[in-house]
TORPA-4810 file (N, C-alpha, C, O; in nm, 3 decimals):
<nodes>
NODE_1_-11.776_24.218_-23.866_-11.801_24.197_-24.008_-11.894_24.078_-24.026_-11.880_23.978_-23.954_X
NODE_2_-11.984_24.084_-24.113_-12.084_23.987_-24.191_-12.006_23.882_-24.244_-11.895_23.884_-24.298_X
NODE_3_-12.097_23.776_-24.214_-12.015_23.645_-24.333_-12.096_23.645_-24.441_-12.215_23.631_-24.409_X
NODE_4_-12.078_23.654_-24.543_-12.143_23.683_-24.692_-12.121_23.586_-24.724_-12.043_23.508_-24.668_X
NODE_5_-12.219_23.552_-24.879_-12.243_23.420_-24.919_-12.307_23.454_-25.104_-12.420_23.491_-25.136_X
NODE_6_-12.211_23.430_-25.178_-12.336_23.488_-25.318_-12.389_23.361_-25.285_-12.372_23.254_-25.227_X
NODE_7_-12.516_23.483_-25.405_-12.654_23.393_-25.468_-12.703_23.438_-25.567_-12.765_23.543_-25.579_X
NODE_8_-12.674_23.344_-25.662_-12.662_23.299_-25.818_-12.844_23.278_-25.874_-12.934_23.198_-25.845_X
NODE_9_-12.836_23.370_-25.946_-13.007_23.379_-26.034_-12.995_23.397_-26.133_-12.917_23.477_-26.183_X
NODE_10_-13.089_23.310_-26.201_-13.076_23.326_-26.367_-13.168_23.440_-26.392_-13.255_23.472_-26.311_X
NODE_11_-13.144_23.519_-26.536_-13.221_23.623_-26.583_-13.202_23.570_-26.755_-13.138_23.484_-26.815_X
NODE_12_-13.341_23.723_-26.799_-13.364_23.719_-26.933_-13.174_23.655_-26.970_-13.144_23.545_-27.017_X
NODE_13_-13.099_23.744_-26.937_-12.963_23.740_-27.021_-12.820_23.672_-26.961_-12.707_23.703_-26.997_X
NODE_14_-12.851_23.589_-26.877_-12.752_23.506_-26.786_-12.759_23.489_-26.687_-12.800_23.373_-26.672_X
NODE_15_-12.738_23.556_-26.557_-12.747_23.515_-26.405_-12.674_23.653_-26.365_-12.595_23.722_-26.429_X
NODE_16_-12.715_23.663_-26.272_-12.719_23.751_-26.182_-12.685_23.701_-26.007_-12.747_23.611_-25.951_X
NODE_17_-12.566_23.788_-25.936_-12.473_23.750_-25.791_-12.504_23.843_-25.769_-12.506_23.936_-25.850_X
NODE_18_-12.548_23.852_-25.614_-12.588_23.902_-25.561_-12.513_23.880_-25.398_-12.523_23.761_-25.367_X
NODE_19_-12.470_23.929_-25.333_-12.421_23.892_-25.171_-12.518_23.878_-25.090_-12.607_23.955_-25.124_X
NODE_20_-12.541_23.828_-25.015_-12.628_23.796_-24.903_-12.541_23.745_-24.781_-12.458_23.654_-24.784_X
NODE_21_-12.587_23.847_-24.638_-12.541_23.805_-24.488_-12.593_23.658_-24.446_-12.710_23.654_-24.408_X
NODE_22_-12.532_23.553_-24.447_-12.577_23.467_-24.369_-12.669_23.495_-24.313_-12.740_23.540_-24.402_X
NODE_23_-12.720_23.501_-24.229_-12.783_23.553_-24.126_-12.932_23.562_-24.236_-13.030_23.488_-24.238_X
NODE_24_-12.908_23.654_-24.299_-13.087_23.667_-24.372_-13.079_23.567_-24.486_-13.171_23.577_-24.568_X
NODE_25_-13.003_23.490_-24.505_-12.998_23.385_-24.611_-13.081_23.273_-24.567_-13.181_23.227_-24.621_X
NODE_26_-13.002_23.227_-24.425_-13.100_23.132_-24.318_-13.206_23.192_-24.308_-13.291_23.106_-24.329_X
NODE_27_-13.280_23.336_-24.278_-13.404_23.333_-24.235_-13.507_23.357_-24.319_-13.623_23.380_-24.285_X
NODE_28_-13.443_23.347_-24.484_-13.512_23.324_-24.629_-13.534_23.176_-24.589_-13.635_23.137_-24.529_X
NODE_29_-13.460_23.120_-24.616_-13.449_22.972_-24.601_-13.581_22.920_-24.545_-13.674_22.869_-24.608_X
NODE_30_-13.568_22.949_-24.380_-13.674_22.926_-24.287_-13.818_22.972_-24.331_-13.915_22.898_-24.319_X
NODE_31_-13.824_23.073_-24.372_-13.936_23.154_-24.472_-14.019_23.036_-24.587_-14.133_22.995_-24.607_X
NODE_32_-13.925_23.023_-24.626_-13.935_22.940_-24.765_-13.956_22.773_-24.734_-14.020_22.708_-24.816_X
NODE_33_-13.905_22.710_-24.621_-13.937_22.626_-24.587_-14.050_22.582_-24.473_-14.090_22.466_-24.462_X
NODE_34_-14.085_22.671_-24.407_-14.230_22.749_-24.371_-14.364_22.727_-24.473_-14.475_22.682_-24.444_X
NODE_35_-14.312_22.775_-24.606_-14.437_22.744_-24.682_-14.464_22.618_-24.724_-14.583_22.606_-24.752_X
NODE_36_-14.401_22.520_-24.739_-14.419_22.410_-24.753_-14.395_22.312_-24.635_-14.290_22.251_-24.616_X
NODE_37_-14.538_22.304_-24.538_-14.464_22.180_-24.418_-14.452_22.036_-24.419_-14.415_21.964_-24.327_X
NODE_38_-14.499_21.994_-24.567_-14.511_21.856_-24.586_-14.312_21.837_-24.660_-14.254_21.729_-24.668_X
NODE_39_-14.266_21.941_-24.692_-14.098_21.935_-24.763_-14.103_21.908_-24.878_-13.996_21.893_-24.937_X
NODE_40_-14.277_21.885_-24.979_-14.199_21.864_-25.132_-14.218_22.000_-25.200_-14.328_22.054_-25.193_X
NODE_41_-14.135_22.047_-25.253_-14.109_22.142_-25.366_-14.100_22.059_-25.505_-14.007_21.988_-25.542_X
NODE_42_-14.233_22.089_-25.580_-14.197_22.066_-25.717_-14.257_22.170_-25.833_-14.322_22.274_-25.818_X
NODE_43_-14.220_22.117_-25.929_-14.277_22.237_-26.034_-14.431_22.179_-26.112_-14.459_22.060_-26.106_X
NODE_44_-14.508_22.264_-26.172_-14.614_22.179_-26.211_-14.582_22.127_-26.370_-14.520_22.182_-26.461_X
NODE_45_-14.662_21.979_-26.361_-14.618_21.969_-26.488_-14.706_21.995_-26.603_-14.803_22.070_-26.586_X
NODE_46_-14.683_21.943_-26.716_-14.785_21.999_-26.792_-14.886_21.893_-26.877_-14.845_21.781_-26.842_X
NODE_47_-14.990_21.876_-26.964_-15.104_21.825_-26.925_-15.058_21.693_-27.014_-15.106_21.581_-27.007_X
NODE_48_-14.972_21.729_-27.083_-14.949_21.597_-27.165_-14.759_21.521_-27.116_-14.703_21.449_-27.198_X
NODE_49_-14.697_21.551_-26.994_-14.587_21.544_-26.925_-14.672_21.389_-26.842_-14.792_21.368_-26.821_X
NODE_50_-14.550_21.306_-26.810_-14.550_21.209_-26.746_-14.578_21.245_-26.589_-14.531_21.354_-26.559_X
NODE_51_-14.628_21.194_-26.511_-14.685_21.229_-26.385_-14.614_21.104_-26.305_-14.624_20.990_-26.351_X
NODE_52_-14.545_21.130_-26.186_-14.469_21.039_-26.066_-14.537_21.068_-25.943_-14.548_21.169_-25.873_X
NODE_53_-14.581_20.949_-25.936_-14.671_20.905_-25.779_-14.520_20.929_-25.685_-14.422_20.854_-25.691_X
NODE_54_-14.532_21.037_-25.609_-14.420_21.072_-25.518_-14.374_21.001_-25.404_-14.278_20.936_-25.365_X
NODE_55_-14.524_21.056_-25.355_-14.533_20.979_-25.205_-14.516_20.809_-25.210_-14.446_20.755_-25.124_X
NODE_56_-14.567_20.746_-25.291_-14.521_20.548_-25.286_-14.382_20.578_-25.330_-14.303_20.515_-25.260_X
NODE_57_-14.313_20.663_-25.435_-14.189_20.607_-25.470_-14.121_20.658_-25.308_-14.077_20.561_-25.246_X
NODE_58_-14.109_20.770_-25.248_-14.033_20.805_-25.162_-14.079_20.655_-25.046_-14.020_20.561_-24.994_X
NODE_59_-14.157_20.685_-25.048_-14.186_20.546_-24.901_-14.075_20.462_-24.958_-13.966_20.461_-24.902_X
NODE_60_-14.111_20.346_-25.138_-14.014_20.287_-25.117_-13.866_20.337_-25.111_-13.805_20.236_-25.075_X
NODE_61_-13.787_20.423_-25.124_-13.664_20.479_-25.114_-13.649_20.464_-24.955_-13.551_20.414_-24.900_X
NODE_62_-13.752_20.511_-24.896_-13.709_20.522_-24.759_-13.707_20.358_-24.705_-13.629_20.350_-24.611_X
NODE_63_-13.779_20.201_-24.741_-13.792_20.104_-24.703_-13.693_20.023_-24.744_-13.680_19.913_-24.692_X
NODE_64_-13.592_20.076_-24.866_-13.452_20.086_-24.939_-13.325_20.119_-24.906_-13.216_20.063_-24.918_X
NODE_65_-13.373_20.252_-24.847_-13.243_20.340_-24.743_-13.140_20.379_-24.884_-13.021_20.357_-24.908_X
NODE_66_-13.288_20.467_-24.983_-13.186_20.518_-25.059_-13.245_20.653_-25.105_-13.333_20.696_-25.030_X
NODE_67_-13.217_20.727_-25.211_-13.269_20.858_-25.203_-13.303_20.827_-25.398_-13.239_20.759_-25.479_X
NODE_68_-13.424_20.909_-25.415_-13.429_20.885_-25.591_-13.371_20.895_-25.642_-13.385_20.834_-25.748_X
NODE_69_-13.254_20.974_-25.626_-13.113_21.041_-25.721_-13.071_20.840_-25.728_-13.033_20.789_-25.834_X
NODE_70_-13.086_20.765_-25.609_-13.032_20.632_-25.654_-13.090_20.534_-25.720_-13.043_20.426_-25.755_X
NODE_71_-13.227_20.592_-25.738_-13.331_20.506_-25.821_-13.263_20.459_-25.953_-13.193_20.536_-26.019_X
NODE_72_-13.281_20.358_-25.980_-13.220_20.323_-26.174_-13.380_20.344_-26.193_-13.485_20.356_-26.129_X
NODE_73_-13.318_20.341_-26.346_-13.457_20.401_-26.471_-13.610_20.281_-26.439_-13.728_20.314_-26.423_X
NODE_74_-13.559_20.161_-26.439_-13.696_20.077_-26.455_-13.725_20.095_-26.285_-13.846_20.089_-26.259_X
NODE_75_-13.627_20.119_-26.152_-13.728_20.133_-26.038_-13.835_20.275_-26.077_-13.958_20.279_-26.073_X
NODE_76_-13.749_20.371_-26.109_-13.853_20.486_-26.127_-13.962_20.482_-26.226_-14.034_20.582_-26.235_X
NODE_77_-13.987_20.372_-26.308_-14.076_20.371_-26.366_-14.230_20.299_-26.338_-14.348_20.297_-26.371_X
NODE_78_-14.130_20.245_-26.252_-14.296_20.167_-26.133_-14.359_20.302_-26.115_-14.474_20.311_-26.158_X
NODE_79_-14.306_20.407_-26.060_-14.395_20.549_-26.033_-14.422_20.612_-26.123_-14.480_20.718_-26.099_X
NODE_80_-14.394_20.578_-26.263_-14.446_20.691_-26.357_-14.590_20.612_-26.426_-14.617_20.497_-26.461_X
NODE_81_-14.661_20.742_-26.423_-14.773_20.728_-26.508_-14.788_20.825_-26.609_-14.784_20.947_-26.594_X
NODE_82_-14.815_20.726_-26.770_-14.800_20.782_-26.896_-14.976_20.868_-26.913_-15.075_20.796_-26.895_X
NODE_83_-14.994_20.994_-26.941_-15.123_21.002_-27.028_-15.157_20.954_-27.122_-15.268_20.981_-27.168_X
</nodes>
């Protein structure tokens, strides 16, 4: 027997479960992390949206030994730039 795993997608009208074998979940995964070899995934923003210099804030997080989720509001704002 398969070890199954849902996977939760939003639609027009709520979300949608779906089962997936381990097995091809990891080799989505690998797929998907394949396309990106530098590791950032983000969304684009839009032309009048605040823009975050990534790469300096992550360096400092990493010279910190912390992750952005631990950033407070005024460190993350050293990286934001307003239009």
């Amino acid at each position: 027997m398969y070890k199954l795993e849902d996977i939760i997608t939003p639609t027009h009208k709520g979300f949608k479960v779906r089962k997936v074998r381990v097995k091809a979940l990891s080799d989505e995964k690998e797929f998907f992390d394949d396309a990106f070899p530098n590791g950032l995934f983000i969304e684009p923003r839009g032309p009048h949206q605040p823009r975050t210099k990534l790469r300096p804030m992550l360096k400092y997080c990493k010279e910190l030994g912390k992750t952005p989720s631990e950033l407070t509001e005024e460190e993350i704002k050293k990286f934001t730039i307003y239009p």
